[in-house]
Structures are given as structure tokens and as C-alpha cells.
C-alpha positions as CSV (number, residue, x, y, z in Angstrom):
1,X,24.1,19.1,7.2
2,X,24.7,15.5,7.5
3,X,22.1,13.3,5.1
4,X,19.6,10.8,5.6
5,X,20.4,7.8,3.5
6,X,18.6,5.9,1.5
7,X,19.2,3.0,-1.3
8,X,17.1,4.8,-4.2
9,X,15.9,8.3,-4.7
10,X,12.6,8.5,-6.9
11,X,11.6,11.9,-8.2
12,X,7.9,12.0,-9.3
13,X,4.9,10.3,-7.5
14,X,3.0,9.4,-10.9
15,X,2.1,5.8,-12.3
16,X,6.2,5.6,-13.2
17,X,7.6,6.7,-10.0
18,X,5.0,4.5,-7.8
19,X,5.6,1.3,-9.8
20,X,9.6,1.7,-9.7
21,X,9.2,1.9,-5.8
22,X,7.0,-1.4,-5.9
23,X,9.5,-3.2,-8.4
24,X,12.0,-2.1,-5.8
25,X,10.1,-2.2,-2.4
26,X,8.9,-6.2,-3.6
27,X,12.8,-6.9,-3.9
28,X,13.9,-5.4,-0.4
29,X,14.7,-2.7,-1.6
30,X,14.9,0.8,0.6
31,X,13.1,3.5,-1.6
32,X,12.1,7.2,-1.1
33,X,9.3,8.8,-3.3
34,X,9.1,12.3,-3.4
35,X,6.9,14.4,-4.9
36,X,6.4,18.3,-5.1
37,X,1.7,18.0,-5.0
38,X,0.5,17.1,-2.0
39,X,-1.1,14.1,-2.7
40,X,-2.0,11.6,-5.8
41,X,-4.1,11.7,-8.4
42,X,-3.5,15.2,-10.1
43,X,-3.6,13.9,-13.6
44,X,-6.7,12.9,-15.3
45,X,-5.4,12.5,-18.7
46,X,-4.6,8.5,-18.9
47,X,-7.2,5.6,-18.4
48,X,-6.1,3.0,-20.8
49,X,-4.2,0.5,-18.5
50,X,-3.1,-2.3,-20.3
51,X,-2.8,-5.9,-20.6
52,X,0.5,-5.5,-20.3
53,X,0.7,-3.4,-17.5
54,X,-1.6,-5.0,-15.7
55,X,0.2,-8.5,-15.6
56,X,3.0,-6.6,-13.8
57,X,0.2,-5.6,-11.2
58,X,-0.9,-9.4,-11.3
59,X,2.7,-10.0,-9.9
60,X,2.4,-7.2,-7.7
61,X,-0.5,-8.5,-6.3
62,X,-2.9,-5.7,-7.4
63,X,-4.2,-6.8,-10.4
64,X,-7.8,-7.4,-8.8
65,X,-7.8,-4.7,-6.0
66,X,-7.2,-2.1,-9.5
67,X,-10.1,-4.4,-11.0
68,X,-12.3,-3.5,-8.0
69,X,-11.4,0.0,-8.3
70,X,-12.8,0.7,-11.7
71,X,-15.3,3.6,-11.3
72,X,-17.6,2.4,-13.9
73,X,-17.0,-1.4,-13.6
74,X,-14.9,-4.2,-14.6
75,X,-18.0,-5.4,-17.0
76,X,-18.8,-2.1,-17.8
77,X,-18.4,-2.1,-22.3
78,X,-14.9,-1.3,-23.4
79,X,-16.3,-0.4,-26.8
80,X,-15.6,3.0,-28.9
81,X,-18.3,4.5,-31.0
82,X,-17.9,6.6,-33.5
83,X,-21.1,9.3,-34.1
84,X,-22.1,12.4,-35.8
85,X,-22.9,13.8,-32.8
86,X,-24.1,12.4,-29.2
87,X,-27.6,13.2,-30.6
88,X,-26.7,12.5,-34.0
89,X,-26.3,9.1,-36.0
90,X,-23.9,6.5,-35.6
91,X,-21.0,5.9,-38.1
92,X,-19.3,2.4,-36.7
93,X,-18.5,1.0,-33.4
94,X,-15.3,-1.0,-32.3
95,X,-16.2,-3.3,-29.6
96,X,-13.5,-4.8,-26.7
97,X,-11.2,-2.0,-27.8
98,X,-7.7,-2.3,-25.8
99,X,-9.2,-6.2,-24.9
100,X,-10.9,-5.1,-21.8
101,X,-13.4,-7.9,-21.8
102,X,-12.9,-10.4,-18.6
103,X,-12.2,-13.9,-19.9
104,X,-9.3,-16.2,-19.9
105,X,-7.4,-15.7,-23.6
106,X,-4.5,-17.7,-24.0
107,X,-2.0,-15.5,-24.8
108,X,-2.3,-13.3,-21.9
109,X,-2.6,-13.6,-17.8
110,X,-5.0,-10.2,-17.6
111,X,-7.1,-8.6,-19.5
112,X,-7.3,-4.5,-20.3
113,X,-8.9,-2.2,-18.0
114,X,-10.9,1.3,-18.6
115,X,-10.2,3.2,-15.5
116,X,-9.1,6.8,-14.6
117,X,-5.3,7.7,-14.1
118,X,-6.2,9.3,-10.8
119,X,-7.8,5.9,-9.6
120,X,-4.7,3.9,-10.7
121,X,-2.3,6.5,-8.9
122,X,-4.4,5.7,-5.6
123,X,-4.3,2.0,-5.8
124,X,-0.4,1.9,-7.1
125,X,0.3,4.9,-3.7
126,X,-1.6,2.1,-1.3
127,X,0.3,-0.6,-2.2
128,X,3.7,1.3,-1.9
129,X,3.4,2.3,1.2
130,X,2.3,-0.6,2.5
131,X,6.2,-2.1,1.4
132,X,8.9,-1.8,3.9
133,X,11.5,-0.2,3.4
134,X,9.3,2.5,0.7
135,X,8.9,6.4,2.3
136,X,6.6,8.4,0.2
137,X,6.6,12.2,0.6
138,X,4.5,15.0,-0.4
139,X,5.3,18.7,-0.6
140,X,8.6,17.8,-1.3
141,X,10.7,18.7,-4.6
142,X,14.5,18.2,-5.1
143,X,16.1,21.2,-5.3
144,X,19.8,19.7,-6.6
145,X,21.9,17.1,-6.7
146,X,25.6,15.9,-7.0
147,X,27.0,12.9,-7.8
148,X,30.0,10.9,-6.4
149,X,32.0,7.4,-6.9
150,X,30.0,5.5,-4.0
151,X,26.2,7.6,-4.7
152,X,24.5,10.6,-5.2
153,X,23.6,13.4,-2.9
154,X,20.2,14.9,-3.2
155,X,19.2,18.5,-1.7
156,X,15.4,18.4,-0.6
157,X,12.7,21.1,0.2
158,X,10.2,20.4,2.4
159,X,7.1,22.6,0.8
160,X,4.9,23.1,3.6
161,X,7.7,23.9,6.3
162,X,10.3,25.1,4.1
163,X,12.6,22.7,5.8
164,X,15.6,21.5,4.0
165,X,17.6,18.8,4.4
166,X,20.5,16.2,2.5
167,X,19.2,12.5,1.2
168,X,22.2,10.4,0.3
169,X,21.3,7.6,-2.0
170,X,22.9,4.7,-4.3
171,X,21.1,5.1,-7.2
172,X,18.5,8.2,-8.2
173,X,15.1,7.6,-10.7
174,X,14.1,10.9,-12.9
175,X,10.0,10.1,-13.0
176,X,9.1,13.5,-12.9
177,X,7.6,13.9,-16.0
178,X,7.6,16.1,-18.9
179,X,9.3,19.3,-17.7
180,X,11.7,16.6,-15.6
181,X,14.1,19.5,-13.5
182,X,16.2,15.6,-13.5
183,X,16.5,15.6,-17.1
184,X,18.1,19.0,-16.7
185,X,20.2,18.0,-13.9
186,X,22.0,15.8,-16.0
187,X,22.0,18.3,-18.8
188,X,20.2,15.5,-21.3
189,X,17.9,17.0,-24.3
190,X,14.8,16.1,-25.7
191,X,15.2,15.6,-29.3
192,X,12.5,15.0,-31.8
193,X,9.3,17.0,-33.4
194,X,7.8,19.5,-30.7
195,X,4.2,21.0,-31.0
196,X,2.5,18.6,-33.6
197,X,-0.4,19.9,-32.6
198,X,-2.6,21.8,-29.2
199,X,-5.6,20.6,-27.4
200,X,-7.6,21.2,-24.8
201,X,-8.0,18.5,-21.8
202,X,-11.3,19.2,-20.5
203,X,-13.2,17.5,-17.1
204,X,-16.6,18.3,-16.6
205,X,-19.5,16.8,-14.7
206,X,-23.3,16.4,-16.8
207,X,-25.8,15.2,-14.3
208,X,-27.7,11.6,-16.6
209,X,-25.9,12.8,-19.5
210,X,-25.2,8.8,-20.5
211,X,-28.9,7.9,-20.3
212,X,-30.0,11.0,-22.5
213,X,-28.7,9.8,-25.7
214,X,-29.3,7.0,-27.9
215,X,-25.4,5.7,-28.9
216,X,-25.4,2.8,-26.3
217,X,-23.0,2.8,-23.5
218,X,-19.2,2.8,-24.5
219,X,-15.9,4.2,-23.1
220,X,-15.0,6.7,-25.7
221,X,-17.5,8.6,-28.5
222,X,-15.7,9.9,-31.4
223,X,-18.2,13.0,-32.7
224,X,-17.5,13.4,-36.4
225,X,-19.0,16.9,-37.1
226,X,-17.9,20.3,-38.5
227,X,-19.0,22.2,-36.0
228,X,-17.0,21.0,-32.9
229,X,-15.5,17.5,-33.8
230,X,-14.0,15.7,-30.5
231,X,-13.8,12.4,-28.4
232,X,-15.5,12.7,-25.3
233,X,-16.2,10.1,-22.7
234,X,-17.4,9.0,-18.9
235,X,-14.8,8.5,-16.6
236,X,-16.5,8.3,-13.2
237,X,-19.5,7.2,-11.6
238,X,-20.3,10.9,-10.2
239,X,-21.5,12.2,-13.9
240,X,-17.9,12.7,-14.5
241,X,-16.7,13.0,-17.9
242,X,-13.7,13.6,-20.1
243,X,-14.0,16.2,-23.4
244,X,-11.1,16.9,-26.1
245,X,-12.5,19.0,-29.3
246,X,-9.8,17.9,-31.8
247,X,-10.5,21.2,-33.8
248,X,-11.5,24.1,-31.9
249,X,-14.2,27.1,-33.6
250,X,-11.5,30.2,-33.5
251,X,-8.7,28.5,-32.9
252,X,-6.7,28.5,-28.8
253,X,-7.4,30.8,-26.4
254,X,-10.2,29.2,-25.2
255,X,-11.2,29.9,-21.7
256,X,-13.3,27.3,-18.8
257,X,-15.8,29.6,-19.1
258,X,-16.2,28.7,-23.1
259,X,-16.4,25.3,-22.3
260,X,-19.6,24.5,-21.3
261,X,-20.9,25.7,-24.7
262,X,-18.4,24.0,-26.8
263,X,-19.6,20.8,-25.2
264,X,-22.6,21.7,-26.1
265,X,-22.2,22.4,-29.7
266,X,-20.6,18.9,-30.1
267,X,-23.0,16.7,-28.8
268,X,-25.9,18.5,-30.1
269,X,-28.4,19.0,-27.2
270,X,-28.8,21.1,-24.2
271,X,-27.4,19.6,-20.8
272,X,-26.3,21.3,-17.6
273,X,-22.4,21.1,-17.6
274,X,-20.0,21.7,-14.8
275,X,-16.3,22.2,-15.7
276,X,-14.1,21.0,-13.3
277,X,-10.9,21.1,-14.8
278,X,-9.3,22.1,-18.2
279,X,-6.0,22.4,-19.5
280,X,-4.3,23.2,-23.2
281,X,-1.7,20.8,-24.0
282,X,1.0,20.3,-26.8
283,X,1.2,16.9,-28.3
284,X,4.7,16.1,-29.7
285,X,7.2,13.4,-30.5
286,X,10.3,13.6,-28.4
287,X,13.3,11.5,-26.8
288,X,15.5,12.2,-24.7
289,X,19.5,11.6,-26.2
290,X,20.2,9.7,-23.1
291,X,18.5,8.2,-20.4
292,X,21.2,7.9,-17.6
293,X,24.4,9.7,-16.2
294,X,26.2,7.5,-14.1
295,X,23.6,6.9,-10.9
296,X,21.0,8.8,-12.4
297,X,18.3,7.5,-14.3
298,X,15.5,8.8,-16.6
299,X,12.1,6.8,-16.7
300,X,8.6,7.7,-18.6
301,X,7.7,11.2,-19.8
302,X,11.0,13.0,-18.5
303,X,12.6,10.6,-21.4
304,X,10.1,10.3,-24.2
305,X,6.7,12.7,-25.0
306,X,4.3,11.0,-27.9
307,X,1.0,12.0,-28.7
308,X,-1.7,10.2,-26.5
309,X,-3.6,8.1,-29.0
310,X,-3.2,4.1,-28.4
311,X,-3.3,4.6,-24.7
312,X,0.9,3.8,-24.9
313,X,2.4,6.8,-22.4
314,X,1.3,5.5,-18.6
315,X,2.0,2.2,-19.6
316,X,5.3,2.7,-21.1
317,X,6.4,4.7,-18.0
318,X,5.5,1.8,-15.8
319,X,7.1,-0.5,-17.9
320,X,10.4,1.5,-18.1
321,X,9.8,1.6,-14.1
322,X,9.4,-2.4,-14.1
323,X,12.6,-2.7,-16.3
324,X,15.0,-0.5,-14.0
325,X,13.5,-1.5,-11.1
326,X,14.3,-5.0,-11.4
327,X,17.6,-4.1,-12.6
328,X,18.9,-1.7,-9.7
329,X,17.6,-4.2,-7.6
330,X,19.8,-6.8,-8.5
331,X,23.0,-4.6,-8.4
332,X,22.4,-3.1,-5.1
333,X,21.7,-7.1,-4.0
334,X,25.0,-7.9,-5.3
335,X,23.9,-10.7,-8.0
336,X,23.9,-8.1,-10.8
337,X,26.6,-6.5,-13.1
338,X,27.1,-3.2,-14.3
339,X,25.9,-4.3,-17.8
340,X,22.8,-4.6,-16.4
341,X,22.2,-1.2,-15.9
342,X,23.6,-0.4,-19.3
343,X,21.6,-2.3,-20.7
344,X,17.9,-0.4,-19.8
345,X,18.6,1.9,-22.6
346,X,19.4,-0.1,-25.0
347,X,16.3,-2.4,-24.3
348,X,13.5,0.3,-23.7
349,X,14.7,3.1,-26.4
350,X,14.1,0.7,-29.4
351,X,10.3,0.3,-27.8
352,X,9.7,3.8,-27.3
353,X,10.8,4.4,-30.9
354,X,8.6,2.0,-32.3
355,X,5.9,3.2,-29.9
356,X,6.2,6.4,-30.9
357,X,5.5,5.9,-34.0
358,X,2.4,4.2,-33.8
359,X,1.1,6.6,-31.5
360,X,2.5,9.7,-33.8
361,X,0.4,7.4,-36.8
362,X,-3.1,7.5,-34.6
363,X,-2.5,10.9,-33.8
364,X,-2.8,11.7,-37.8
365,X,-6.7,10.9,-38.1
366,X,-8.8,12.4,-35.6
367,X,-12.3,13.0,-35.9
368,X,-11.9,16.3,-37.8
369,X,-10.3,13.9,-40.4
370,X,-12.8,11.5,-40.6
371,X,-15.7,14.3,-41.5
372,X,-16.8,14.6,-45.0
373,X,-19.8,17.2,-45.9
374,X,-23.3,15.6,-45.8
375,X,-22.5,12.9,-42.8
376,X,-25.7,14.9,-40.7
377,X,-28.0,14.9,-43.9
378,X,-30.9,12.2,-43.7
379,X,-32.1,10.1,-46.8
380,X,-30.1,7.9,-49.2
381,X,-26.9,10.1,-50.1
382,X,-26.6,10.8,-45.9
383,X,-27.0,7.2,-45.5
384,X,-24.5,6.7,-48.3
385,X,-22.2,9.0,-46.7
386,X,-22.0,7.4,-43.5
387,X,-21.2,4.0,-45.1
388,X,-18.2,5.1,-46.6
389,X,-17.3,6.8,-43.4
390,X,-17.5,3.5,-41.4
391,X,-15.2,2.2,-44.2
392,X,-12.6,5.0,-43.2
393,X,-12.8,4.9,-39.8
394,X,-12.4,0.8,-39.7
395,X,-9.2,1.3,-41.9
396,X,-7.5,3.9,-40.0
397,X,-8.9,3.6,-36.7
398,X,-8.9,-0.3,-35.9
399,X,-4.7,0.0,-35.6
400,X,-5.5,2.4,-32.4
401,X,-7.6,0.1,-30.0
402,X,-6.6,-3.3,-31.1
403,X,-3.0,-3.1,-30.4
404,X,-2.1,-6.5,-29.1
405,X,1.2,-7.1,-31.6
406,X,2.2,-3.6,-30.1
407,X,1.7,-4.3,-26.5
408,X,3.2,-8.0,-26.0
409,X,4.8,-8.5,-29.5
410,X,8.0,-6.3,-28.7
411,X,11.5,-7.3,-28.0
412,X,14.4,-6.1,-26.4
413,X,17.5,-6.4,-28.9
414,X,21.0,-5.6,-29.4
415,X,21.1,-6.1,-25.4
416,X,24.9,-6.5,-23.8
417,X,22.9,-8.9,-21.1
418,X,20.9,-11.3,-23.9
419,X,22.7,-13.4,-26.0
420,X,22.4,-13.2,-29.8
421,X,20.6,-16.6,-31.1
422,X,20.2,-17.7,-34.9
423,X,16.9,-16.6,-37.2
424,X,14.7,-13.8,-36.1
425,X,11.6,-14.4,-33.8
426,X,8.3,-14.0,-36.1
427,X,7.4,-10.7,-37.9
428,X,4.0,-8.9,-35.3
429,X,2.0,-6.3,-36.8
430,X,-0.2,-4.0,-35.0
431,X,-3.0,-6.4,-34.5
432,X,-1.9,-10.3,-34.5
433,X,0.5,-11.1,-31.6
434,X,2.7,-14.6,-32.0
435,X,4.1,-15.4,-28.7
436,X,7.9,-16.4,-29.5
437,X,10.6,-17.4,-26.7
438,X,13.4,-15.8,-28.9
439,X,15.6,-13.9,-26.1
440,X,14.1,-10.7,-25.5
441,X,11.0,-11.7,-26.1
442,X,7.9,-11.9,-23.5
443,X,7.8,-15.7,-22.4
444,X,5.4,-17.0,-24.3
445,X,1.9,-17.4,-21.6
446,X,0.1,-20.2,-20.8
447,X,-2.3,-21.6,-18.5
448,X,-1.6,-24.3,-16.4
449,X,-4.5,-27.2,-15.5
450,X,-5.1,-25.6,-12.1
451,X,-6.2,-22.7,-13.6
452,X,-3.3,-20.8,-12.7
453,X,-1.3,-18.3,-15.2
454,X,2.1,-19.9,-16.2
455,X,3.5,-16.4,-14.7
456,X,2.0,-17.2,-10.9
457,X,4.6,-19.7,-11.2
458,X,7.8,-17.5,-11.7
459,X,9.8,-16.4,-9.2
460,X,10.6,-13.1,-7.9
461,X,14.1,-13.5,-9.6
462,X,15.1,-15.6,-12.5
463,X,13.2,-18.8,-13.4
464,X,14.5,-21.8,-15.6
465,X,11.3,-23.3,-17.6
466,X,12.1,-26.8,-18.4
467,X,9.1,-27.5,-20.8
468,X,9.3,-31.0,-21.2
469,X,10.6,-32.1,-17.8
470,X,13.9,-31.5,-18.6
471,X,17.0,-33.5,-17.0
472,X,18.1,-33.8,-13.4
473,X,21.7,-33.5,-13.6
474,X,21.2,-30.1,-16.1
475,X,19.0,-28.0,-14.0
476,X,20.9,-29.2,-10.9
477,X,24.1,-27.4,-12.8
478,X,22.1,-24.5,-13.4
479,X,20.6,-24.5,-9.6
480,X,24.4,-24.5,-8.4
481,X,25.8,-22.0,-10.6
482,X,22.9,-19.6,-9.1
483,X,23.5,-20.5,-5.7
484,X,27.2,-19.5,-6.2
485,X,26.1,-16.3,-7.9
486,X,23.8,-15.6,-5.0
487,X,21.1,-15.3,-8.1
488,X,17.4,-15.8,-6.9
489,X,16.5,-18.8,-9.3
490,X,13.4,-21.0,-9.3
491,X,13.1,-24.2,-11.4
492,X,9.3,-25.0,-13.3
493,X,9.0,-28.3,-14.8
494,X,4.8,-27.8,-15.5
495,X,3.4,-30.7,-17.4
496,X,2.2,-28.5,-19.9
497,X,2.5,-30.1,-23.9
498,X,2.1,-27.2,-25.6
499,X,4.9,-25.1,-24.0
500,X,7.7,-27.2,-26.3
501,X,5.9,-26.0,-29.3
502,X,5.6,-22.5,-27.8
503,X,8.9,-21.9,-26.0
504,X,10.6,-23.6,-29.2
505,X,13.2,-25.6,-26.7
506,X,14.0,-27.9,-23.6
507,X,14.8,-25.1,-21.7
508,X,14.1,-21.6,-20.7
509,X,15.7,-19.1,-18.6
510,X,13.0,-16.6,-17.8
511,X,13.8,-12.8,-15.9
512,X,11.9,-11.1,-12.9
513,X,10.2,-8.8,-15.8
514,X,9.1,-11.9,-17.3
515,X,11.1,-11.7,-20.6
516,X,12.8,-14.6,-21.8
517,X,17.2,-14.1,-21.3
518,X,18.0,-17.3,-22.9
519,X,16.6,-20.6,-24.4
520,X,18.8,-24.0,-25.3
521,X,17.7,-27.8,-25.7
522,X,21.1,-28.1,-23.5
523,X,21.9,-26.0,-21.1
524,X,25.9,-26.5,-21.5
525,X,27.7,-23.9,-19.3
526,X,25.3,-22.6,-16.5
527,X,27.3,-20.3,-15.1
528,X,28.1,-18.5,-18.5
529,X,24.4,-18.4,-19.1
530,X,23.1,-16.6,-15.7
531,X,26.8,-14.5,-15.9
532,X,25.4,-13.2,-19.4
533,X,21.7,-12.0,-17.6
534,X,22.7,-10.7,-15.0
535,X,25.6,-8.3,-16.4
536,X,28.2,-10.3,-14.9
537,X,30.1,-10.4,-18.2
């Protein structure tokens, strides 16, 4: 059977394979998507989408078509209460949790966003297959693969025809997700803690369920009870809602048709309910030992599993999609090195390590914890009670929804392709992010006079930042080493003070993922410098 060629082969249409065929599509890139459902928008577990990843949508051009999308609305409270019950009292409430309030912050180019995975999926599919040179297909699954010197040869299986045929590709991305048939293709394991602990993944519609109780409007109500404790919360404008009983009366084996009383139980009143979906599910802490054999690559769940509590896993897999998308790009376009491909592991395992933990740290106070006898009881020792249960919950549970030192304060390090540099960038914690141009580091953010993000004015490829003007005959040698490299370079001079106290030097070499590869007051040998980033030595 002779094959079909393509550049790159990407298993798994989820949040991770879409945004690897965007990062590649937006390069020139010739990707095909395939993808054993028939369509999108299967999963309805995630709907934290971050700051983080939605600045790579703003350079996608998506950030505000994804902002229009949102079921409930971009204004719509991004605020977590924690309650008794949904008829019950209120213990505390965290307000602007994942910093999903609209408003121009310094530090960042987008805000958070509430909104269902299934949504996201839709918006991220669109876009994709509006890129030439990106073929999605459904009812497809791979079937095998082999790999040679010049590629990789992928056996497919049309699902509705049965039809099989031979895609022949340069490079091949594993995004199919936690059982990834591509992680077992190149015979990796997944290493770690399995089975921390089960839940239960419930959807359900409850016609005016959010106008008949008194907690106020948020995006996520904690119910701290000892009959049915849980998180439950809206998710679409249809009286759609999302339920997870974090200890279940009996233990598993729960059916869909218990479900409508369980709900029930938790909230504390009677209200029609309508399952529509529900699913047991197995949180553990996993990684895989390696991420790549030769041409094939591993990206978001099929490499690393964590418990969902932070909102880290979409967003992770996107940014792992981001960081290898850029990457491959560059070596099929003949600017980047092999080392550049070696180096996604070594950049993105570090942050799925320390990711992982936070997440595995959430995961060990749910509500069940956070319920001591007597928080249900009216008069002085109930109101006592639920003081001290605020207390709790803001000292364990503020580290889940106010994350910003976790989602722009890491670094890539111990990278062949970034160059090691004297002192240490400054310590983040969970909560207080301080932006640092230390190589590996997200550039530091800005806005610019016009109202513009600093990042609207990067290039596609690399940029060189001169923050104080910088001098002609420098960034001329590093404009001329690129355009013998063939490497995509833009030069920013912005008159912009403050980006010499925040970049630290003259100069600033930033990448297409917006990380910073280098920083010098002189930039001495230009062509040493861009060699370095892109792999080339």
C-alpha cells in the first residue's frame, strides 16, 4: 500500500493534540489530527483555562473568540464558595479564584477563563482547520507504527468504512491521553503512585437550580457535610451542571440511576435532576520514564496523570503541545538542531514534577476533610464552628485557586539549548509571581503605551528585546547571524523604562513560546547565541 505523507502525525483530538496542530499549522507546518470519536468535545472534566494558556491563544489569535464562547459569560463571578450545604450556611468564599476577573494586570497579557472543556475543544477544532496545511479526522485510530532513519510510518483505520491505509510522516505526536496505545508503542511506562483515590464525574441538568438557593452566584460550591460532602458547580447555560461527591455513602459501585438522589442529599433540598453523563475515575500521580523514542513524541496525559485539583492537567497538555510544537517546527524548517528536540524533556518534566505535586497537595483536603461535627448546628457553638472552619479552609484551600507563582513563575532548567547564567532568578511560591528574565524564564510582561501587550509585539520566531534602545551596530550582528541561519528574528526596541529594571539587561533574546533563551548588556558573538537556541550546538 503506498502512503499518504505528511510532515506530522498527531494522535488524539483533545485540547493537547488541537493546540500542537495550531503551534504547527501557524508555522507552515503540514499536520494530520486523528482521532478514534467522531467529533470534539467528549470530555467534560476540565474548565479551568488559564492565564497561561490563554496568552498562547492570544498569539493564536483566539484569545477573544474563546472569551465569547464562555457559556456563562466572560463577567460571570469566578468566585468559590465553600457551604454546608447548597441550602445550608456559608463557611468562606474565595473570590477571582484562577484570576478570571477582566482587567489589565501588569504581569500578565490575559486573564483566566471559567469555561467547559467541551467548549474549548470546539473553538481550539475551528481554528485548526481553518490552517492550511492541518487535516483533522474522525473515526480514525492508529492501528501501528514503525519507525525509520528518514520518518515514521503509521498504519490507520478508518472507523466508519473500515478502510485502511499507510500515513508516512517526519515526526509523530502521542496526545492520546491516559490509556495512550502511543505510549505503548514505544514501550515507555508510567511510573509513580496509581489509584490515590476514586470518584465519580457526574453531569446533570436541574432546571433554576442556581436561583433556588441563597449562596450567591460562583463557579464552584464546596459542600462541607457528613452526609454527602462534594464540589458541585454550573457549567452551562442550559441548567447544566457538574457534581463530584468526594466521599461516597457505601462506598463505589454507584450506578446513574443513584445519582439523582445523591445530589440531592448534598445540597439539601428537593430539585428535579437529569443525569446526563457519569463516570468513576482514578486520581493518581504518574510519569511517564520517557517522553520520546526517536520521531515519536509523548505530550499531556499519555506522559503525566495528577489529580485534578488546581485546574493544572488541560493546561499543561497544551503547554507541552506549545513547547514541541514550536520545536518540530523549527527542525522540519531547517533553522533548528537536534538539541532542540532533546531538549522538550528536559524542559517540561521538571514542570510536571513540580506540578504534580502541587496538585497531589490540593488533592489532600477535600471537603470531607474540611467537616468537623456541629458545622449544621445553629446558635453560638455552630457559629463558632464555622469560624474555625473558614480559618481551615483559607489555609489549605487558598494555594488551590490562587496559583499565579505556579502558572507563570516556572522555569525551564538544565536545558542543552539555554545557556547557564550566574545567580538564580528569584525564589516564587504558590501565590506571589516575580517576573525574572533569567534564561528559561517567561519574559517578563509588560504593556506598551498603545495599549498593546509587550507579547503582540513578538514575532512568530525568535525576538531580540533591546530594552533601552540598544546599539545599531549590535543588533545589526545579531540580525545577520539570523539571516545566515535562516532563523525567523524580529528586533523590539519599545520605549518602555521599566523593562531595564524588569528584563535586568540591554538585551534580550526572546523564543516563539515566549520564554526568554538568553539575556546580555552585550551581545558579543551573535551567531553563538542563536546556534545555542536553536540546537545548533
Amino acid at each position: 500500500m503506498k502512503p499518504t505523507a505528511t510532515q506530522v502525525l498527531i494522535v488524539g483530538a483533545g485540547p493537547v493534540g488541537l493546540a500542537a496542530a495550531i503551534e504547527l499549522g501557524h508555522r507552515g507546518i503540514r499536520a494530520t489530527v486523528v482521532e478514534r470519536n467522531d467529533r470534539v468535545g467528549y470530555a467534560p472534566r476540565a474548565k479551568t483555562t488559564n492565564i497561561r494558556t490563554r496568552e498562547h491563544m492570544r498569539r493564536w489569535g483566539i484569545a477573544d473568540e474563546l472569551a465569547a464562547a464562555s457559556p456563562l459569560g466572560i463577567h460571570y463571578p469566578s468566585s468559590i464558595v465553600f457551604c454546608t450545604r447548597l441550602a445550608g450556611r456559608m463557611l468562606a468564599r474565595l473570590d477571582n479564584a484562577n484570576y478570571c476577573q477582566p482587567g489589565r494586570n501588569p504581569l500578565y497579557a490575559e486573564h483566566g477563563q471559567w469555561i467547559p472543556q467541551y467548549t474549548v475543544e470546539e473553538v481550539l477544532r475551528r481554528h485548526a482547520a481553518s490552517l492550511p496545511g492541518i487535516d483533522i479526522r474522525f473515526s480514525t485510530e492508529m492501528t501501528g507504527c514503525e519507525q525509520h532513519a528518514e520518518g515514521v510510518r503509521a498504519r490507520l483505520r478508518d472507523l466508519a468504512s473500515g478502510a485502511e491505509s499507510t500515513l508516512a510522516c517526519d515526526y509523530l505526536i502521542g496526545a492520546d491521553g491516559a490509556r495512550s496505545a502511543i505510549r505503548e508503542a514505544i514501550g515507555a511506562q508510567m511510573q509513580g503512585v496509581r489509584a490515590i483515590s476514586r470518584h465519580y464525574n457526574v453531569v446533570f441538568k436541574a432546571p433554576a437550580l442556581a436561583q433556588s438557593h441563597a449562596q450567591g452566584p460562583a463557579i464552584m460550591y464546596w459542600q462541607v457535610n457528613a452526609e454527602v460532602p462534594s464540589v458541585l458547580g454550573p457549567m452551562d447555560r442550559d441548567d447544566r451542571w457538574f457534581f463530584m461527591p468526594t466521599q461516597v455513602p457505601g462506598g463505589s459501585g454507584l450506578t446513574e440511576r443513584d445519582m439523582p438522589a445523591l445530589i440531592r442529599r448534598s445540597i439539601g433540598f428537593d430539585t428535579p435532576v437529569e443525569i446526563l453523563s457519569s463516570d468513576e475515575w482514578v486520581a493518581s500521580r504518574l510519569v511517564a520514564d520517557r517522553y520520546r523514542d526517536r520521531r515519536v513524541f509523548l505530550a499531556g496525559d499519555a506522559c503525566h496523570l495528577h489529580p485534578p485539583f488546581g485546574g493544572y492537567g488541560m493546561n499543561m497538555g497544551i503547554a507541552d503541545a506549545v513547547d514541541l510544537g514550536w520545536k518540530i517546527a523549527a527542525v522540519l524548517a531547517g533553522w533548528g538542531g537536534s538539541r532542540l528536540l532533546d531538549s522538550y524533556e528536559a524542559e517540561r518534566r521538571p514542570v510536571h514534577e513540580m506540578v504534580m505535586a502541587e496538585a497531589v497537595a490540593n488533592h489532600a483536603v477535600l471537603s470531607d476533610h474540611l467537616f468537623k461535627p456541629g458545622l449544621e448546628e445553629d446558635g453560638d457553638r455552630g457559629d463558632a464552628l464555622r469560624r474555625e472552619a473558614a480559618a481551615r479552609i483559607h489555609a489549605a484551600k487558598v494555594r488551590e485557586f490562587y496559583t499565579l507563582g505556579i502558572t507563570l513563575g516556572y522555569r525551564y532548567r538544565d536545558s542543552p539549548v539555554l545557556p547557564p547564567e550566574e545567580g538564580a532568578p528569584p525564589q516564587q511560591d504558590f501565590i506571589n509571581y516575580r517576573p525574572s528574565a533569567y534564561p528559561g524564564c517567561r519574559a517578563p510582561h509588560a504593556w506598551q503605551h498603545d495599549g498593546r501587550s509587550l507579547y503582540d509585539a513578538f514575532g512568530n520566531g525568535f525576538t531580540l528585546l533591546a530594552t533601552n534602545g540598544g546599539a545599531d551596530a549590535e543588533i545589526d550582528a545579531m540580525v545577520r547571524a539570523a539571516r545566515e541561519a535562516a532563523v525567523p528574528l524580529e528586533t523590539l526596541r519599545p520605549a518602555l523604562p521599566v523593562l531595564g529594571e524588569l528584563y535586568g539587561a540591554h538585551y534580550a533574546l526572546i523564543r516563539p513560546d515566549q520564554h526568554v533563551a538568553w539575556r546580555g548588556d552585550r551581545i558579543g558573538d551573535a551567531g553563538a547565541v542563536l546556534a545555542r537556541a536553536t540546537g545548533r550546538a
